[in-house]
N, C-alpha and C positions, 0 to 999 in steps of 0.2 A: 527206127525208134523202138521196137519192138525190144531190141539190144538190147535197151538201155535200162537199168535197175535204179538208178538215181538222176533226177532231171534237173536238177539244181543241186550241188556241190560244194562244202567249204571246205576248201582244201590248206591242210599245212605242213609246209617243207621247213622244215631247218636249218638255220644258217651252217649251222656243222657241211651238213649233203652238201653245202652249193660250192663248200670249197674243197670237195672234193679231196683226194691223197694231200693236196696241201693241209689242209685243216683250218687256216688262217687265208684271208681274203674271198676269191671270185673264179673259179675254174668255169667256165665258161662253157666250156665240152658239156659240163653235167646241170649248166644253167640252159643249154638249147634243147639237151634232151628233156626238160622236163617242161621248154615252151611246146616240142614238137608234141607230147604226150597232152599235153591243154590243148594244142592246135586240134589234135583228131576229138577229143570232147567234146570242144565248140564245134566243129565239123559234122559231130553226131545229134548237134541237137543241146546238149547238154549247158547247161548256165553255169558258168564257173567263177567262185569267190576264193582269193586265197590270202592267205597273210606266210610272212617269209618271219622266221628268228634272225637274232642278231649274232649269235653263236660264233660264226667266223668273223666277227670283228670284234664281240666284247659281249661277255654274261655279267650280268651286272654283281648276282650274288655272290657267282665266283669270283670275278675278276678282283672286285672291288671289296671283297669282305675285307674285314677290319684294315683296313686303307680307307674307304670315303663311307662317307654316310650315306647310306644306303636309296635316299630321297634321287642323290645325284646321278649315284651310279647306275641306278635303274635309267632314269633322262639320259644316259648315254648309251643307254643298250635301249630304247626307244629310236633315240637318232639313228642308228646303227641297221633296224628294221626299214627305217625311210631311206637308208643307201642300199639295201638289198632291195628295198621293192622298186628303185628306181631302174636299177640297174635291169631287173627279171622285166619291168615294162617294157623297158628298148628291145629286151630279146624277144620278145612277143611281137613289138613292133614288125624288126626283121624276116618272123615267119609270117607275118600277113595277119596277125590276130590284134584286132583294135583294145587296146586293155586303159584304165584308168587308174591312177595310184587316189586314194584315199586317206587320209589320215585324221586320227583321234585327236592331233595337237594341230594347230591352226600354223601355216606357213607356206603361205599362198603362194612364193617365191617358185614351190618344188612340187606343188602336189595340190590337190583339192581338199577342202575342208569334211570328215565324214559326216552324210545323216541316212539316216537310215532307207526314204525314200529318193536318196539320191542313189543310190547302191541298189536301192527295188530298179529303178526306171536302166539306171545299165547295163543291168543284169537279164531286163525284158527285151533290151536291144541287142542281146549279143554280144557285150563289150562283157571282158576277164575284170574284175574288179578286183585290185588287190589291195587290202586296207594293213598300211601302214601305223606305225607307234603303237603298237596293243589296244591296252583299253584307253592311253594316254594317261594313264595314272602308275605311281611305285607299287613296288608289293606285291604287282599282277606280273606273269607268266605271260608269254605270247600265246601257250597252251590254253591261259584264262582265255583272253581275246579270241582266239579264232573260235572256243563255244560260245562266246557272247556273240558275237559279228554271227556264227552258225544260226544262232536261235532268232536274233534280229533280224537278219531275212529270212527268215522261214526253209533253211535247208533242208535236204532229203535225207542229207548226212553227213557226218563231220568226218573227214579222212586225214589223216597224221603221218604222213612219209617221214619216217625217221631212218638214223642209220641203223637199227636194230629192225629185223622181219618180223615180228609180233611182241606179245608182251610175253614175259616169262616170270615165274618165280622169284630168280635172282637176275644178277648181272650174269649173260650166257658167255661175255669172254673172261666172267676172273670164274666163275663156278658152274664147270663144266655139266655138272648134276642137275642145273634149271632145266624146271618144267616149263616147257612150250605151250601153252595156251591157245587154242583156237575160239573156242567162245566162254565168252564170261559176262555175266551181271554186274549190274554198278555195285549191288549191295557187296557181291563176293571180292570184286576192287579194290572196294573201301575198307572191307575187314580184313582180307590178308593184306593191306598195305602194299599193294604194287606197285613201282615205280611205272607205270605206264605214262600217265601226265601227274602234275600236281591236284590236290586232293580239291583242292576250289575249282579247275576245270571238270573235274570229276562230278562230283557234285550240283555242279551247276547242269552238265549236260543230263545228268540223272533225273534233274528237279524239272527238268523239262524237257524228257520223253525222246532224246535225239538219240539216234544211232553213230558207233562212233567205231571207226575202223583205223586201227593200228597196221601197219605194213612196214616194210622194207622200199623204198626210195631206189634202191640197186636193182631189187626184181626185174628182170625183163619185163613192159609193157604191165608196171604193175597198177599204175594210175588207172588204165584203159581197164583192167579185170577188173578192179573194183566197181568200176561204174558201172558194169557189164553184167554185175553180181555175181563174180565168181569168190567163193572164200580163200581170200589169200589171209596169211597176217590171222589181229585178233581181232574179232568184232566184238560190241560192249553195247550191249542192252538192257534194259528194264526187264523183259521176260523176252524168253522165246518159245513162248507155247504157242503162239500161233505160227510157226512152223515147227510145229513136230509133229 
């Protein structure tokens, strides 16, 4: 236990990562390595919450800009996160880790309805809770959602497997000259406009004091360092004077 730097965990993956060199659908290879990597967490003690993007199957802004109205297209890129999180619970299943899917929008068919002390109590037991649809409303980011669901159960801290290792400047594959960033403040975030997450995740994690770690999803055993508190990626804090 001593390992361990974060005891409870909200953790988000991107639908992009899950499909792997495909980019579109479920690679599966890179859905078990990131049950195995939750498996040793739980194993360590650790409480783990996660929400998945819909990315490999449909972004709603992108997908669906001036094509649908934007009400809709988001409801499809909600469903889209209830078929990623369905799919990531079986593969947890498989490695021996008890997980529950969640969701914002009510469809008791596939999934449990969220509240907030249902998601405390499974999380007290050991069960991976993965909370599907976002916040269940348009407009919102899955980025939004997993700070909302982080500060709703009272996480240690918000971690963000993306396919980029930290936040940078620019885009590090079209501008070769971005600056890599290891730590940063919400305020300096918010004023150079970083594409790290959207400015309402931002914000929200800021307004309420959460630690918030950008990483690479590829790293080897990067899920495990974080928890571990090794600084991989970017970490995003209010101050860091009480470590220095």
């Amino acid at each position: 236990m001593s390992q361990i730097k974060y005891k409870r965990i909200m953790l988000k993956v991107s639908g992009e990562a899950l499909a792997g060199d495909q980019r579109r659908g479920l690679d599966f290879d890179v859905i078990h390595g990131v049950c195995d990597a939750i498996k040793q967490c739980v194993d360590m003690g650790v409480q783990v919450g996660l929400m998945v993007g819909a990315g490999n199957f449909w972004r709603g802004v992108k997908d669906g800009a001036d094509k649908m109205q934007r009400s809709h297209a988001d409801a499809m890129g909600m469903l889209g996160t209830v078929m990623n999180s369905i799919a990531v619970a079986d593969a947890l299943e498989k490695h021996g880790v008890d997980a529950r899917v969640l969701s914002a929008v009510e469809m008791n068919k596939f999934c449990e309805y969220f509240t907030r002390d249902t998601a405390d109590r499974y999380l007290n037991e050991g069960k991976v809770v993965i909370f599907a649809a976002g916040t269940g409303n348009p407009y919102f980011s899955t980025d939004t959602g997993v700070v909302l669901r982080g500060v709703e159960i009272e996480a240690d801290a918000i971690l963000m497997a993306k396919n980029v290792d930290a936040i940078y400047s620019a885009d590090p594959n079209v501008d070769k000259n971005a600056v890599r960033y290891s730590r940063l403040t919400y305020d300096e975030v918010l004023e150079r406009h970083l594409k790290a997450t959207d400015s309402t995740a931002m914000t929200l994690a800021m307004d309420n004091n959460m630690t918030l770690v950008c990483f690479g999803l590829a790293e080897e055993n990067s899920i495990i360092r974080v928890v571990r508190g090794e600084e991989i990626g970017t970490t995003v804090k209010n101050s860091f004077e009480e470590e220095a």
